[in-house]
C-alpha positions in Angstrom: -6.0 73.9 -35.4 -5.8 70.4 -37.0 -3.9 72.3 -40.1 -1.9 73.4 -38.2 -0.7 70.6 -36.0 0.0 69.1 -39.3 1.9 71.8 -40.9 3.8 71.6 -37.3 4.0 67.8 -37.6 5.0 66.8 -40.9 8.3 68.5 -42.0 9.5 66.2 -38.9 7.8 63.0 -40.1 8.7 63.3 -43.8 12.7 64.2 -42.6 12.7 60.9 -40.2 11.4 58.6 -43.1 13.7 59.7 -45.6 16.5 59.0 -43.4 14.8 55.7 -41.7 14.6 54.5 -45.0 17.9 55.1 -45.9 18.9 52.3 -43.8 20.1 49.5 -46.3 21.6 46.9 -44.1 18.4 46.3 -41.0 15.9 49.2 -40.3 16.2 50.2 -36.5 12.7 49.0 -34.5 10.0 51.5 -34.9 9.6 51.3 -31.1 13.1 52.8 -30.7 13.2 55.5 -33.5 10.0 56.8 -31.8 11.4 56.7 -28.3 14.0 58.8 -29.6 11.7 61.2 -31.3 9.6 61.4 -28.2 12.6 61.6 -26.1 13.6 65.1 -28.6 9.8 66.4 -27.9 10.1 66.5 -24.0 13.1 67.7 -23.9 11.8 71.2 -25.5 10.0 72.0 -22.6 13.1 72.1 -20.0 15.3 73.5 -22.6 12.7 76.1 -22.9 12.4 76.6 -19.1 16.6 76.7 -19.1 16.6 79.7 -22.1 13.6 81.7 -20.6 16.1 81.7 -17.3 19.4 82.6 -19.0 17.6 85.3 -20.9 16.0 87.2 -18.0 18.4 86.1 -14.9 21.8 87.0 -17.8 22.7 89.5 -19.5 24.2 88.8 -22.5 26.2 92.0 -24.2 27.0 90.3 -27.3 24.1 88.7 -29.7 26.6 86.3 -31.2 27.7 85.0 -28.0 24.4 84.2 -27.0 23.5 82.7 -29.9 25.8 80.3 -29.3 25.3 79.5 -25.3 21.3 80.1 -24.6 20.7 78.2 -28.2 23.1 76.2 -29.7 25.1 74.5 -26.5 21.8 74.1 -24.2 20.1 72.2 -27.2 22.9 70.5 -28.6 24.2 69.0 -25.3 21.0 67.6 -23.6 20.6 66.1 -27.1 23.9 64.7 -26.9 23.6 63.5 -23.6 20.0 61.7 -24.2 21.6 60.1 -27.0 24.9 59.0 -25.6 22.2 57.6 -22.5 19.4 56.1 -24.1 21.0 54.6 -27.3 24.6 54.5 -27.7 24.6 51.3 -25.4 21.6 50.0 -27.1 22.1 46.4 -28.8 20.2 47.4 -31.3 22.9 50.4 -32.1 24.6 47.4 -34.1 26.2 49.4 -36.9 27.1 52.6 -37.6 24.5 54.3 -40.6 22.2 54.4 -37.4 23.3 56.7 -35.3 22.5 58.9 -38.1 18.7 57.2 -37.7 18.5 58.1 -33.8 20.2 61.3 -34.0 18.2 62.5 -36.8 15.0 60.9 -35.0 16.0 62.8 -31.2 16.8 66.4 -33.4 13.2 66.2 -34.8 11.4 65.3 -32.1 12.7 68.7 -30.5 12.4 70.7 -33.6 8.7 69.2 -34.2 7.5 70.5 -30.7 9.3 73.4 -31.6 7.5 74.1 -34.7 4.7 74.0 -33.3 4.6 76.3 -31.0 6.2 78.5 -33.2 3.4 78.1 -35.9 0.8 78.7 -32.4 2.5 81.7 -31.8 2.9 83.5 -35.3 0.5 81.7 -38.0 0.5 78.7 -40.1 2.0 81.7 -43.3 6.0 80.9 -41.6 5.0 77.0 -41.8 7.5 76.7 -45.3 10.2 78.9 -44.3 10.0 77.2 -40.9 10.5 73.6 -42.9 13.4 74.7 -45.0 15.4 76.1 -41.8 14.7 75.5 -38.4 13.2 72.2 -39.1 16.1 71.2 -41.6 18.7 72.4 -39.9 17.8 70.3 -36.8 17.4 67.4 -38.8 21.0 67.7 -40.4 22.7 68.6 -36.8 21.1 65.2 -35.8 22.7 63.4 -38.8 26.3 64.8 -37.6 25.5 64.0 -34.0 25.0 60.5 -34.6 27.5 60.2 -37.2 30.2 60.5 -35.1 28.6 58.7 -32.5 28.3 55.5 -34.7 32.0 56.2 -35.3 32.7 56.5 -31.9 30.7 53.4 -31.1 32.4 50.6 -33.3 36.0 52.6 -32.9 36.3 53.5 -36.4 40.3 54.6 -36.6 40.6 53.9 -33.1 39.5 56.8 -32.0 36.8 56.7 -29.8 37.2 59.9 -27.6 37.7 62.2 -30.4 35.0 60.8 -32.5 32.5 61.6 -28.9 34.1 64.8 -28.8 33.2 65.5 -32.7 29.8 64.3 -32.3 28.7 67.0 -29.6 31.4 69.5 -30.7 30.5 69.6 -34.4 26.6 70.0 -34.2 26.9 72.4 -31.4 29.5 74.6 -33.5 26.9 75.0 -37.0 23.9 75.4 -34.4 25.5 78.3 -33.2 26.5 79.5 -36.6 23.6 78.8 -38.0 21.5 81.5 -35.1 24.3 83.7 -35.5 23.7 84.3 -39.2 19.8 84.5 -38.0 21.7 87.7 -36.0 22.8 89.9 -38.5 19.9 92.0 -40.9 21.1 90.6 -44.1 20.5 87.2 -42.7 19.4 85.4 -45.9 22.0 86.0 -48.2 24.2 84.1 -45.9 21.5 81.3 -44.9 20.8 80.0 -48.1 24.8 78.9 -48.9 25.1 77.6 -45.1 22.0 75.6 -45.6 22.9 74.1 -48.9 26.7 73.3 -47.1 24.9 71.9 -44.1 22.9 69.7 -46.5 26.2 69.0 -48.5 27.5 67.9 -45.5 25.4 66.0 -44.1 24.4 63.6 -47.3 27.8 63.1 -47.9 28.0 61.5 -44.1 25.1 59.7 -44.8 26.4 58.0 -47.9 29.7 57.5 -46.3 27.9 55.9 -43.5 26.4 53.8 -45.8 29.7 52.7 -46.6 30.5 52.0 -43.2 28.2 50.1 -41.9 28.9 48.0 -44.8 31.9 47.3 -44.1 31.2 46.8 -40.7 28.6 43.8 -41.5 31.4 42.4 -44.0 33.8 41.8 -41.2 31.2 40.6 -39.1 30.1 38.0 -41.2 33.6 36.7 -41.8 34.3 36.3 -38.2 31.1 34.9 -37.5 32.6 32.1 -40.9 36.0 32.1 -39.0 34.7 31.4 -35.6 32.9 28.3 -37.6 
């Protein structure tokens, strides 16, 4: 059992660190990446309660279709909403880059629990594959979620409403691409390219993050010089 809890635990833990410690310009408080994460890990069980209802109580006639309502808008919403709740009027959300910390921390907290019950379920054998998808891809819809979010938050282009839209809109759209593709019986020669584009993606809006919250700290300082 201990291996595997940490076969459950630790795709989750090493995904969070890498992008915690991407942070160049002030690491978020452990307190608040962990509330986050913790925050992702109860929300399974509802979310859980929510699917097992649609699935029995609706019929859905299409597989894609559900895919993308019972999966991909259930999950990506609440963790949209939690986010925009909890954090996004945090004062310690102070620059962009980490909306990519709490949405990436909130995504593996639900994919964590997640794991683990999987790996309960069927055997610690799927703990890789699980790590390389399930867990990956949450971790990567996270990074868009909160992407846009920091975007939204310091109105980057003025455009706060569409950036809010984006950051539920986007994640929700490659979750439900990402089950559909787990839909079809060739499923894996479509996964791999989607997971290396998801991964594409999602670096490059975590190095242009970087750049933003750069930026963002520049003017800052020379305001705070100008106010002097």
């Amino acid at each position: 059992m201990i291996g595997l809890l940490s076969a459950g635990i630790a795709p989750g833990l090493a995904l969070i660190s890498y992008f915690y410690l991407r942070d160049q310009y002030g690491q978020e408080p452990i307190m608040n990446v962990f509330k986050m994460f913790l925050f992702g890990a109860i929300l399974t069980f509802p979310i859980m309660f929510m699917q097992y209802v649609m699935n029995t109580e609706f019929f859905f006639i299409n597989e894609y279709v559900h895919s993308f309502i019972s999966a991909a808008l259930l999950e990506e919403f609440f963790k949209w909403f939690i986010l925009f709740l909890a954090i996004y009027p945090h004062a310690d959300f102070d620059e962009p880059y980490d909306g990519i910390v709490y949405g990436a921390s909130m995504s593996l907290g639900f994919a964590t629990v997640e794991n683990i019950l999987y790996l309960i379920g069927n055997g610690i054998e799927f703990a890789m594959g699980r790590a390389l998808l399930p867990v990956s891809s949450h971790a990567l819809f996270g990074v868009l979620m909160g992407y846009y979010l920091g975007k939204a938050k310091f109105r980057i282009g003025g455009k706060r409403e569409l950036w809010l839209l984006y950051s539920f809109f986007i994640p929700f759209i490659l979750h439900g691409f990402y089950d559909s593709i787990l839909v079809g019986k060739r499923w894996l020669y479509y996964m791999i390219p989607f997971m290396l584009f998801l991964w594409y993606l999602g670096l490059k809006k975590v190095k242009h993050a970087h750049l933003l919250s750069k930026k963002h700290l520049q003017n800052k300082y020379k305001e705070e010089r100008a106010a002097f």
